[in-house]
N, C-alpha and C positions, 0 to 999 in steps of 0.2 A: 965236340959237344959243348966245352964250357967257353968257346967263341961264341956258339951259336946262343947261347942263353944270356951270354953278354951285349951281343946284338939284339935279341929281341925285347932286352931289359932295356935299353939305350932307348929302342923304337918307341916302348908302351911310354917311357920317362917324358920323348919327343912328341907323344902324340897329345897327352895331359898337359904340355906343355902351354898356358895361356899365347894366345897371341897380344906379342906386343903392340903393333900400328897395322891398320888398313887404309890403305890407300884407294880414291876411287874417283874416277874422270867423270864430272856431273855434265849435262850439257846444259848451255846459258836458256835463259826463257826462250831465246830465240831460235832453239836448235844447234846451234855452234856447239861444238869440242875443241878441248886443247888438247895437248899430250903433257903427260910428268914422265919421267924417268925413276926410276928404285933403286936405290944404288945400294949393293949391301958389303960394300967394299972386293964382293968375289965376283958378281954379279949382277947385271943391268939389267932390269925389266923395264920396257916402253909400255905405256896405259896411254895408247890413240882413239880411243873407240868411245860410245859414250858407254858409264857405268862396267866398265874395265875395269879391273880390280886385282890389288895383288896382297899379301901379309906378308908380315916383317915376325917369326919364331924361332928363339933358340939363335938369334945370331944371321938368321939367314932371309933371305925375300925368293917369294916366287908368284907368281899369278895366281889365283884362287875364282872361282866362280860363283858367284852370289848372286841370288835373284836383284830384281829391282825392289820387292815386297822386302825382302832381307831388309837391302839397303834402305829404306826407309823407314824400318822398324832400327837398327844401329841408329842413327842418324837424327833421328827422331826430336830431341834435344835441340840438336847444332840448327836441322831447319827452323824449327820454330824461332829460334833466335836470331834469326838473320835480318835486318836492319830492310821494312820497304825502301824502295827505291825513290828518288826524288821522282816526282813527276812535275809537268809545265802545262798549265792553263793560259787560253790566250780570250780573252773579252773584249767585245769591241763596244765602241761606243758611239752616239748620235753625235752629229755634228758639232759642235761647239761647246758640249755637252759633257754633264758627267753623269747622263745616264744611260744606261746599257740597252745596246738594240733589242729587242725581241730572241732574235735565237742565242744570244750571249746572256738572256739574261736565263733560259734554259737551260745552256754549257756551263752557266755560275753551278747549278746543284752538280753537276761530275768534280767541281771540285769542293766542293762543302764536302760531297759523301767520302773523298778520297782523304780529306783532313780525319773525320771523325774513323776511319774505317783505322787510324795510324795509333797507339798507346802514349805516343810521345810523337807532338810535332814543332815543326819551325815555319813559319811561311812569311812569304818575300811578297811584296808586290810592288810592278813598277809602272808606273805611269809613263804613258805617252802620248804624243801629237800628229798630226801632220804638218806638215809646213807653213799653212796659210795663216797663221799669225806670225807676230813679232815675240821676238826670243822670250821676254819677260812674260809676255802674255801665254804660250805656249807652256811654262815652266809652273805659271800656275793651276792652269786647268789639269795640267798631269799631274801635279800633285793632290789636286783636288779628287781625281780619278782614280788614283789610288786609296786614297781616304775615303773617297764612297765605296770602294770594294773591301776595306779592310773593316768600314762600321758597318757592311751587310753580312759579314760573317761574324763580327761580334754581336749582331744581335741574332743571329741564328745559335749562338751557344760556342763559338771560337775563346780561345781565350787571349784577351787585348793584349797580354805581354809574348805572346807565343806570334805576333804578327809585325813585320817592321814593313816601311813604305818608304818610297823614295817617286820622284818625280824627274824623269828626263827631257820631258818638253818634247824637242824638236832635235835636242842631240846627239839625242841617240836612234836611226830611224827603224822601224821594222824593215821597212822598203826604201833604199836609198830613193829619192826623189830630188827634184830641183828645189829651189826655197818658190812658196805660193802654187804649192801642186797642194790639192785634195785628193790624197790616195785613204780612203776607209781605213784599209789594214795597219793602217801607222795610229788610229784612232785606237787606242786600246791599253788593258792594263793586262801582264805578263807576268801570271801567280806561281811561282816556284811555292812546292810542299818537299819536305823533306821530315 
């Protein structure tokens, strides 16, 4: 008898017990799962699956089942905080030109909305050519083309020190090409947000 009430005092002690860590397999935006392991120095739990889940109480781990609603309400905090991801805009531009063809100049607002949609951002812009000028000449117009992309978002409301620019001419190429090929896609400036 006075086992039994010492086991079931132990259990009630075990059950009140807080849990200390949960563990839980998210899958990437894309679908993808990884796996973790649990190691509780007695025992290995594998979490392969997406939103697998295991706690760590009292010294021990073992698998637990959690809705995905659960797990969203825990978690709740950590998602919000989680850093967007950089994304890459690509703009092309008219021949000789630092101004932006028609449907690039459309593709510019996907990336305005995506700067402003961020609480904190950084953006890049890099200018480039295609081959059909001389190195000098090509080196300016790309920087030229980044400088029209970086003063069309600072007058849209970007903030001028949150944008840095660079011009790669012809050395850098989108499309490898020979030198005095006219390939459009090498015409363009390539906006990292982060």
């Amino acid at each position: 008898m006075h086992r039994s009430l010492t086991a079931l005092a132990c259990l009630t002690i075990l059950a009140g017990c807080p849990r200390q860590a949960l563990f839980v397999v998210l899958p990437s935006q894309e679908g993808g799962v990884g796996a973790v392991s649990v190691d509780d120095g007695k025992t290995v739990t594998t979490l392969d699956r997406p939103y697998a889940t295991a706690e760590s109480r009292a010294g021990s781990s073992e698998p637990v089942e959690e809705s995905r609603g659960d797990i969203d309400v825990i978690f709740r905090r950590a998602f919000a905080a989680q850093p967007i991801l950089p994304q890459h805009f690509r703009l092309y531009f008219v021949l000789g030109s630092d101004e932006l063809t028609p449907p690039s100049a459309t593709a510019y607002r996907l990336a305005f909305d995506d700067i402003k949609r961020r609480p904190v951002y950084q953006v890049e812009v890099v200018g480039h050519t295609d081959t059909l000028g001389d190195l000098r000449t090509n080196q300016t117009l790309s920087l030229a083309r980044a400088a029209a992309a970086r003063d069309r978002l600072v007058r849209d409301g970007i903030e001028p020190a949150a944008i840095s620019i660079v011009g790669r001419g012809k050395l850098d190429l989108i499309v490898p090409t020979a030198d005095g090929v006219a390939e459009p896609r090498n015409r363009c400036v390539v906006i990292t947000v982060r």
